[in-house]
KELUMTOR-947893 format. One record per residue: residue number from 1; residue in one letter; x, y, z of N, C-alpha, C, CB in turn. Coordinates in pm, whole numbers. Glycine has a CB too. Example, Ala and Ser with C-alpha at 12.3 -4.5 7.8 and 13.67 -1.06 7.14 Angstrom:
2
lotor resi: 1, resn: A, n_u: 1319, n_v: -569, n_w: 780, ca_u: 1230, ca_v: -450, ca_w: 780, c_u: 1320, c_v: -330, c_w: 780, cb_u: 1131, cb_v: -447, cb_w: 905
lotor resi: 2, resn: S, n_u: 1285, n_v: -225, n_w: 708, ca_u: 1367, ca_v: -106, ca_w: 714, c_u: 1290, c_v: 3, c_w: 787, cb_u: 1408, cb_v: -60, cb_w: 572
***
This chain:
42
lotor resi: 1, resn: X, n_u: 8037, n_v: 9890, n_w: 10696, ca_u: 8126, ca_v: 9790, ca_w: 10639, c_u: 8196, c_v: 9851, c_w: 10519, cb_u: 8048, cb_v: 9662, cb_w: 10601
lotor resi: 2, resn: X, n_u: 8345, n_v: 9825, n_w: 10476, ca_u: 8389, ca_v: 9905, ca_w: 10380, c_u: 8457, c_v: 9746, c_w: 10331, cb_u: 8488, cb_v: 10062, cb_w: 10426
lotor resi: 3, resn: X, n_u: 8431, n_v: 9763, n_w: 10191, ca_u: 8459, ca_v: 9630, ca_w: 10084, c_u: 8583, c_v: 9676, c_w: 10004, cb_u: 8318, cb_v: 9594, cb_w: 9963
lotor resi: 4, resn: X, n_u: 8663, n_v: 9661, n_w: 10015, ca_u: 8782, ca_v: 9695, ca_w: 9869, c_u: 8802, c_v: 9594, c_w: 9770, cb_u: 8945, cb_v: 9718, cb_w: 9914
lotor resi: 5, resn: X, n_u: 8819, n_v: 9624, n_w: 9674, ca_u: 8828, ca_v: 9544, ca_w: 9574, c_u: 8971, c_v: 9602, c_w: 9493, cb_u: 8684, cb_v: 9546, cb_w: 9490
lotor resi: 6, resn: X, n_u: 9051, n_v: 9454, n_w: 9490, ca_u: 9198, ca_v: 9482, ca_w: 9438, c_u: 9267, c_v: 9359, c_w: 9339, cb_u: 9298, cb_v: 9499, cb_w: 9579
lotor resi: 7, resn: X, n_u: 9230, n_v: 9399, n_w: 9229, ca_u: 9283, ca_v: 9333, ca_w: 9147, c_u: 9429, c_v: 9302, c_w: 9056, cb_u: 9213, cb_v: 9354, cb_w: 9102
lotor resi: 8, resn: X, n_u: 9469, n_v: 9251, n_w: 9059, ca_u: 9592, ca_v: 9181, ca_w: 9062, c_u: 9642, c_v: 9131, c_w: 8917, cb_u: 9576, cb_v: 9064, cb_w: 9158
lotor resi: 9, resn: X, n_u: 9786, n_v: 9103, n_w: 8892, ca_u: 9811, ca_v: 9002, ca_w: 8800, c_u: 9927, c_v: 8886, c_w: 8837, cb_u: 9846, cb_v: 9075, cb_w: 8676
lotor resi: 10, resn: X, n_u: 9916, n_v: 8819, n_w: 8838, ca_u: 10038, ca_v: 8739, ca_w: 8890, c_u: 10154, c_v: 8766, c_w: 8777, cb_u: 10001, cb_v: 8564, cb_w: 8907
lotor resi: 11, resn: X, n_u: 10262, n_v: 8772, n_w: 8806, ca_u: 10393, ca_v: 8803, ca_w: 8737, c_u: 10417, c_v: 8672, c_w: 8678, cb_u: 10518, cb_v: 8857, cb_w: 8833
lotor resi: 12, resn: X, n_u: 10469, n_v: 8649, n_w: 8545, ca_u: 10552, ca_v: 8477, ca_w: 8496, c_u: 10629, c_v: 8430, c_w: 8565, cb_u: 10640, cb_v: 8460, cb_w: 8377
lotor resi: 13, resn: X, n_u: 10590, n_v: 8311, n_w: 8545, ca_u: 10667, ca_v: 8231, ca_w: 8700, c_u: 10627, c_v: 8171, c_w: 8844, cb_u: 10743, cb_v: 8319, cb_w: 8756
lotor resi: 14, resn: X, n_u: 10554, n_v: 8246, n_w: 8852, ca_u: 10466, ca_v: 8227, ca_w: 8999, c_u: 10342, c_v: 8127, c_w: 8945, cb_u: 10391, cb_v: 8404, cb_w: 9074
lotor resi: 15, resn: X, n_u: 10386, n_v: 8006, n_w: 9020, ca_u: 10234, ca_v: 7910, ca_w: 8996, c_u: 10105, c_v: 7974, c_w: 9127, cb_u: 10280, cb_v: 7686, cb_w: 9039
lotor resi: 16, resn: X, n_u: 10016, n_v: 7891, n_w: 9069, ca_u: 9910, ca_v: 7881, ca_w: 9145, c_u: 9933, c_v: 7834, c_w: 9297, cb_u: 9825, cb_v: 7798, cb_w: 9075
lotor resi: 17, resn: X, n_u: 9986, n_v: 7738, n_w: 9347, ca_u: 10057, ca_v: 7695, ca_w: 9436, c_u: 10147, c_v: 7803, c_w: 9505, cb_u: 10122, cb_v: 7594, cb_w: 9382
lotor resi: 18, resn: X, n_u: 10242, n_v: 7869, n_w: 9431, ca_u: 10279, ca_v: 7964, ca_w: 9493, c_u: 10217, c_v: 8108, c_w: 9571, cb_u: 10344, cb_v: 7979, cb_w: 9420
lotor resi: 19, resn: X, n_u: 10131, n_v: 8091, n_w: 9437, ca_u: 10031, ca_v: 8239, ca_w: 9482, c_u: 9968, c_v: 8196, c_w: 9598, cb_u: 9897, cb_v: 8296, cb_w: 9365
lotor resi: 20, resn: X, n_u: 9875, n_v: 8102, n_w: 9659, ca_u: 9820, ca_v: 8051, ca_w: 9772, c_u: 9892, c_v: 8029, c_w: 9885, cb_u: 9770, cb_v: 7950, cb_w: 9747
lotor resi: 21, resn: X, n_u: 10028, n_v: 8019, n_w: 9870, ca_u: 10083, ca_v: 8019, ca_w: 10007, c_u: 10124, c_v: 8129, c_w: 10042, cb_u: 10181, cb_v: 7938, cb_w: 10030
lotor resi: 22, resn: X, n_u: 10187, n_v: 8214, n_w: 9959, ca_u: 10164, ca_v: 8346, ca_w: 10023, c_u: 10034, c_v: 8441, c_w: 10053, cb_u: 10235, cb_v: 8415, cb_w: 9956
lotor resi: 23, resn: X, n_u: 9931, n_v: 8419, n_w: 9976, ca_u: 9850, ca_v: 8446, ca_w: 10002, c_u: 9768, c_v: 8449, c_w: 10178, cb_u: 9820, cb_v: 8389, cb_w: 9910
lotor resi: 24, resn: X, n_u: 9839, n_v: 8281, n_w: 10210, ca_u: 9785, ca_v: 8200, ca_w: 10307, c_u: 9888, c_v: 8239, c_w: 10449, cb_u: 9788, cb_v: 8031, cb_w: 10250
lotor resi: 25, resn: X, n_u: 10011, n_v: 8299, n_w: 10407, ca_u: 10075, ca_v: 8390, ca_w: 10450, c_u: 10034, c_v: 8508, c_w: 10517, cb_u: 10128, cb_v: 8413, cb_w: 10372
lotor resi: 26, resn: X, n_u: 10056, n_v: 8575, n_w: 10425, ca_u: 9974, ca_v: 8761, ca_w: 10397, c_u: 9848, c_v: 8749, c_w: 10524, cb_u: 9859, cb_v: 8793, cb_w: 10171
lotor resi: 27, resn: X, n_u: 9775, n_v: 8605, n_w: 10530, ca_u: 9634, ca_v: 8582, ca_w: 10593, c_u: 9665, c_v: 8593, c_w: 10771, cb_u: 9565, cb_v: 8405, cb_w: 10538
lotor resi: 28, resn: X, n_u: 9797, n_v: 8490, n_w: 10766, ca_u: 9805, ca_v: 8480, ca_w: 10907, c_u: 9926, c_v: 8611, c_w: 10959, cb_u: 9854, cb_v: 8307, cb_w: 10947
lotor resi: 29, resn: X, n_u: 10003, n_v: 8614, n_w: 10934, ca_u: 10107, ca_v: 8718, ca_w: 10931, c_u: 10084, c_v: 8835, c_w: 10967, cb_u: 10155, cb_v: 8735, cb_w: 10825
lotor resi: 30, resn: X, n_u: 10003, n_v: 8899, n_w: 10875, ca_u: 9955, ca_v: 9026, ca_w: 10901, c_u: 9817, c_v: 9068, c_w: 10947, cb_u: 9974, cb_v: 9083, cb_w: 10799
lotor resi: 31, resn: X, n_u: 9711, n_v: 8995, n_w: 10786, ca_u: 9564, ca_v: 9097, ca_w: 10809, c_u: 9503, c_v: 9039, c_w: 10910, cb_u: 9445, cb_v: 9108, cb_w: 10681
lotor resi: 32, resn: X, n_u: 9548, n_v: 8947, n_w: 10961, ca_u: 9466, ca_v: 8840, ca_w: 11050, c_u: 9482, c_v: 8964, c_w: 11194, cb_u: 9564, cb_v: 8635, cb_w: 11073
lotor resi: 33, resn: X, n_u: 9596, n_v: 9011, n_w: 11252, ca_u: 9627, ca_v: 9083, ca_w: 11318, c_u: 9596, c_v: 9213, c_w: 11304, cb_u: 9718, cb_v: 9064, cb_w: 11326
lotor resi: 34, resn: X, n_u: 9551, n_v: 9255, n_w: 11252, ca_u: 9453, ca_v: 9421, ca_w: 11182, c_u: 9336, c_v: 9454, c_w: 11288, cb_u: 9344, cb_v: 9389, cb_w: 10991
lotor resi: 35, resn: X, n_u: 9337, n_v: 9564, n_w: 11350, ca_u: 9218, ca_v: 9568, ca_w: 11436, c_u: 9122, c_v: 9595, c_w: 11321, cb_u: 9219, cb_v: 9683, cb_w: 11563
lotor resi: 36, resn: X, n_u: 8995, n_v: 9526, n_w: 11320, ca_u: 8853, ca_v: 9529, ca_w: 11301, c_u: 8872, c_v: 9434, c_w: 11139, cb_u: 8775, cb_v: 9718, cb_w: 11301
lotor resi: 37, resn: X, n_u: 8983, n_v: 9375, n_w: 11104, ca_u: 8943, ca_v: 9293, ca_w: 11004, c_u: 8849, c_v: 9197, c_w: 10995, cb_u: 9022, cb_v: 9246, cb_w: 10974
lotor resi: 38, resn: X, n_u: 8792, n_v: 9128, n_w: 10949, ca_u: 8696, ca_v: 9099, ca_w: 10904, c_u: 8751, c_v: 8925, c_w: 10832, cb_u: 8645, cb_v: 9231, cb_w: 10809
lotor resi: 39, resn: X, n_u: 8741, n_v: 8972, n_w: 10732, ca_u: 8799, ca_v: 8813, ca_w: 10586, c_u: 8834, c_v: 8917, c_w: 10468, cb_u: 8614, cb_v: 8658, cb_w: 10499
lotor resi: 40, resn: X, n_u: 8906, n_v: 8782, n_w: 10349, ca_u: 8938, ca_v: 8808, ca_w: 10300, c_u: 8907, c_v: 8692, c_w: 10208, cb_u: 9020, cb_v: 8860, cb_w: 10338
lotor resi: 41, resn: X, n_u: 8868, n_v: 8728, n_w: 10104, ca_u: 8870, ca_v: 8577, ca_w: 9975, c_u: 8974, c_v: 8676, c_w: 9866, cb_u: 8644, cb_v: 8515, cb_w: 9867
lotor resi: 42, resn: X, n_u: 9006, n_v: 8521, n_w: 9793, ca_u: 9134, ca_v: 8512, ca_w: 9681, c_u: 9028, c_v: 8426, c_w: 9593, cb_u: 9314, cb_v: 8419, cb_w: 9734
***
């Protein structure tokens, strides 16, 4: 199992609300489609 850890800052401007839908995005869009992904928490 390989864990990455990637820490972030949100830029001014971007609410919380915003960050989660792309986030929720990013989820289905792409990593969801990744052979052997796994999850992801925010």
């Amino acid at each position: 199992m390989i864990v990455e850890w990637a820490p972030f800052t949100v830029i001014d401007g971007v609410s919380d609300r915003d960050l989660m839908a792309m986030a929720s995005r990013l989820q289905t869009d792409f990593l969801a489609k990744q052979a052997g992904y796994v999850r992801r928490e925010l």
